[in-house]
C-alpha positions as CSV (number, residue, x, y, z in Angstrom):
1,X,-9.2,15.3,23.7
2,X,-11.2,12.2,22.8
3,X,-8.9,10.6,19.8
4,X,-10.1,8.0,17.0
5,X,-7.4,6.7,14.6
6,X,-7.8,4.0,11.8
7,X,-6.0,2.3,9.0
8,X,-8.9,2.4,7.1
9,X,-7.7,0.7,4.3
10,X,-9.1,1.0,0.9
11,X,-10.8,4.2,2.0
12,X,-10.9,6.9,-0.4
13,X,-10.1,10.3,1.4
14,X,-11.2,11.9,-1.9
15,X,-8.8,15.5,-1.2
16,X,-6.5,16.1,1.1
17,X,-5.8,19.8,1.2
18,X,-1.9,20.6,2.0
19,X,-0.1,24.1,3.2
20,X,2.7,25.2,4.9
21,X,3.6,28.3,7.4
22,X,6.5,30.3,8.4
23,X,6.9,30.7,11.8
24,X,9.8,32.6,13.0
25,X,10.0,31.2,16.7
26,X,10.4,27.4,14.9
27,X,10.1,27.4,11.4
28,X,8.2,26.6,8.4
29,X,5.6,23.7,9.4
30,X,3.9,21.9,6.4
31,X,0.5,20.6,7.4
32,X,-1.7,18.6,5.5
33,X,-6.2,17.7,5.9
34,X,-8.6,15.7,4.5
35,X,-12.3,16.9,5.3
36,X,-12.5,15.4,8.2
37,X,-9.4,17.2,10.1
38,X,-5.6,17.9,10.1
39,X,-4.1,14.8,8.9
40,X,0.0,15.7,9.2
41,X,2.0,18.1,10.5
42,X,6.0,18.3,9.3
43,X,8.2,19.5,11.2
44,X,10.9,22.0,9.9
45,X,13.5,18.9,10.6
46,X,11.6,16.8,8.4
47,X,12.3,17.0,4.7
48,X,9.3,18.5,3.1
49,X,9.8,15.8,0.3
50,X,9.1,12.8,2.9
51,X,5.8,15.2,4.0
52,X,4.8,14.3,0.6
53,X,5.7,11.3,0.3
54,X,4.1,10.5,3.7
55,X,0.4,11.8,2.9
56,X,0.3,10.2,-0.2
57,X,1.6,6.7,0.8
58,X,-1.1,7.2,4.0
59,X,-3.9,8.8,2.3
60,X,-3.8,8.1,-1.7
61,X,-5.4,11.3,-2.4
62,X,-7.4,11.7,-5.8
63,X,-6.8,15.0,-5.6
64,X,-4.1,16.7,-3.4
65,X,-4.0,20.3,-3.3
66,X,-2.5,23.5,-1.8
67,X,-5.5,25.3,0.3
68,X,-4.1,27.7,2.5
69,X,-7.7,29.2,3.6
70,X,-8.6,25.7,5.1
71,X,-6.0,26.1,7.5
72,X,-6.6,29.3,8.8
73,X,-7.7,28.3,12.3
74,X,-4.8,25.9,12.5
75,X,-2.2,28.9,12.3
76,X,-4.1,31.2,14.6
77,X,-3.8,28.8,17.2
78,X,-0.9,27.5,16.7
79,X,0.8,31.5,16.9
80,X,-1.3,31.4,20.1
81,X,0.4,28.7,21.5
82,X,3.9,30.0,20.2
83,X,3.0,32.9,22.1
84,X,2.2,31.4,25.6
85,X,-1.8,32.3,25.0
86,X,-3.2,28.9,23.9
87,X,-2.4,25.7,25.9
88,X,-5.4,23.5,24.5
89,X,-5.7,23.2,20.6
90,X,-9.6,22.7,19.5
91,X,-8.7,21.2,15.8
92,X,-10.4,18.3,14.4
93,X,-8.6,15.7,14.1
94,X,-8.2,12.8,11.2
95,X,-5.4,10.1,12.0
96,X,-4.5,7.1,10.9
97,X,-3.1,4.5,13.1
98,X,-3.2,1.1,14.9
99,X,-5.9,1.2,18.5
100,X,-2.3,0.9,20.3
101,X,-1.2,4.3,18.6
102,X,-4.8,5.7,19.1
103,X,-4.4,5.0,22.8
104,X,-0.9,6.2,23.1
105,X,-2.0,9.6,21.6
106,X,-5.0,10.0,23.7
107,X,-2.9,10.0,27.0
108,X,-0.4,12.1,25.1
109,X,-2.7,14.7,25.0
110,X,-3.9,14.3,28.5
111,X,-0.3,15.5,29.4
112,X,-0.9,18.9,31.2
113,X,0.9,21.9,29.5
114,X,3.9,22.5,31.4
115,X,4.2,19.3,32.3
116,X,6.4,16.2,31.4
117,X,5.3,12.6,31.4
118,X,8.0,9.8,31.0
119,X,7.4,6.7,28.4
120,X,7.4,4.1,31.4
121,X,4.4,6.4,32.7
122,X,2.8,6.1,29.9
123,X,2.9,3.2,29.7
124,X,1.4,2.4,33.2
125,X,-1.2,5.0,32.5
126,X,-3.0,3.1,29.6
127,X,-2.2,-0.5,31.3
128,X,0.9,-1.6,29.7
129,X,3.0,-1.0,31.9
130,X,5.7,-3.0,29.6
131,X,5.2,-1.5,26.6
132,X,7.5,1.4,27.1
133,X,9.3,0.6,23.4
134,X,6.4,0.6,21.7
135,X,5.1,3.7,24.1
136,X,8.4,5.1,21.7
137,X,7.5,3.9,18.9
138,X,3.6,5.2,19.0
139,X,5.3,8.5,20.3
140,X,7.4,8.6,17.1
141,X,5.1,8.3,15.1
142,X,2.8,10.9,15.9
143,X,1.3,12.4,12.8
144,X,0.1,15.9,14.5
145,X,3.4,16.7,17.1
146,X,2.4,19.9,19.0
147,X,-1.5,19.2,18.7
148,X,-0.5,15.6,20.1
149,X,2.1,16.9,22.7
150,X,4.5,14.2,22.2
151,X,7.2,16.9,23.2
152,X,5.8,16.7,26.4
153,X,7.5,12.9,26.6
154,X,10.5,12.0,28.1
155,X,13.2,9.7,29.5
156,X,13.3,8.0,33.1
157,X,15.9,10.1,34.3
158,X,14.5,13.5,33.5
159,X,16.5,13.6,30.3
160,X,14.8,15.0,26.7
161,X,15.1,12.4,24.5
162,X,13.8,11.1,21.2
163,X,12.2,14.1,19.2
164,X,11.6,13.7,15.4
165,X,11.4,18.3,15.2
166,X,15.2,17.5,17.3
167,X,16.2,17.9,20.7
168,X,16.7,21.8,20.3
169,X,12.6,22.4,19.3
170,X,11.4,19.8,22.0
171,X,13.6,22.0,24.8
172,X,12.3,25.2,23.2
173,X,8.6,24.0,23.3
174,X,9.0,22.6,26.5
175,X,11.1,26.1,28.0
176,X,7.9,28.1,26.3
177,X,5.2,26.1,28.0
178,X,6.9,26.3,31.6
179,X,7.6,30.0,31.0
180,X,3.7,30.6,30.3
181,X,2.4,27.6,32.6
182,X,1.1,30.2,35.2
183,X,-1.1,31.5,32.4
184,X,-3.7,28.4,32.8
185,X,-3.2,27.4,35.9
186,X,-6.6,27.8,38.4
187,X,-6.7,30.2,41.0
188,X,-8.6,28.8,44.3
189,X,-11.0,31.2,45.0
């Protein structure tokens, strides 16, 4: 997944198109678009007030609107991957973000499903190997968790830590992906 974020200030996203989904396995997930790609995705621990609060303050909108058609191949693969048949999302993306965070993202989605990565590997991974705060920081602040596997992240010892869904979702994404792992895993011939 080849990632491009920007602050891109004064830019005029025109709309940004907002829903939000049910899903029984986590809960209800608000997302939100502009034109160019899924923008935000909320967590069910996140107040849907700061979701709001979040887009608008990123994105200043002229018009922001409840489309629920326009995210239509968000859900279906999303209820794939809640049910161990996607590990790969193909969404476009549209972030906004420093090149640090941009960076950070990228090798957060080169985490394998079913696999873990620790910040200080990270970290090493993109050449900083002492930026494993701000490897954090650029983790927490994921605007797309699940399509950016941040979940996939954690501490040196093993240990799950720092989740902005909570602990509880990041162990049952994590269980759900090393339960299905052998699903998308080659088979030498």
């Amino acid at each position: 997944m080849k990632l491009s974020a920007t602050g891109r200030p004064g830019k005029d996203p025109g709309t940004v198109s907002y829903d939000s989904r049910m899903f029984p396995s986590v809960g209800r997930i608000y997302v939100a678009a502009t034109n160019q790609g899924i923008c935000r995705i909320s967590l069910p621990a996140h107040p849907v007030e700061v979701f709001f609060k979040t887009v608008i303050k990123k994105y200043d909108p002229r018009i922001f609107i409840q489309n629920n058609a326009l995210f239509d191949s968000l859900y279906i693969q999303l209820e794939e991957y809640l049910g161990g048949r996607r590990a790969v999302f193909s969404i476009p993306l549209d972030l906004m973000g420093t090149p640090f965070q941009a960076e950070v993202w990228e090798a957060l989605g080169q985490i394998p499903y079913g696999e873990t990565r620790s910040y200080g590997e990270i970290a090493r991974q993109i050449g900083r190997p002492k930026a494993v705060r701000a490897i954090g920081q650029a983790n927490h602040v994921n605007p797309v968790p699940i399509l950016i596997p941040c979940h996939r992240v954690i501490g040196s010892q093993g240990e799950l830590v720092g989740y902005g869904g909570g602990i509880p979702l990041k162990k049952h994404f994590l269980t759900l992906e090393k339960k299905f792992r052998c699903n998308f895993l080659s088979t030498p011939l």
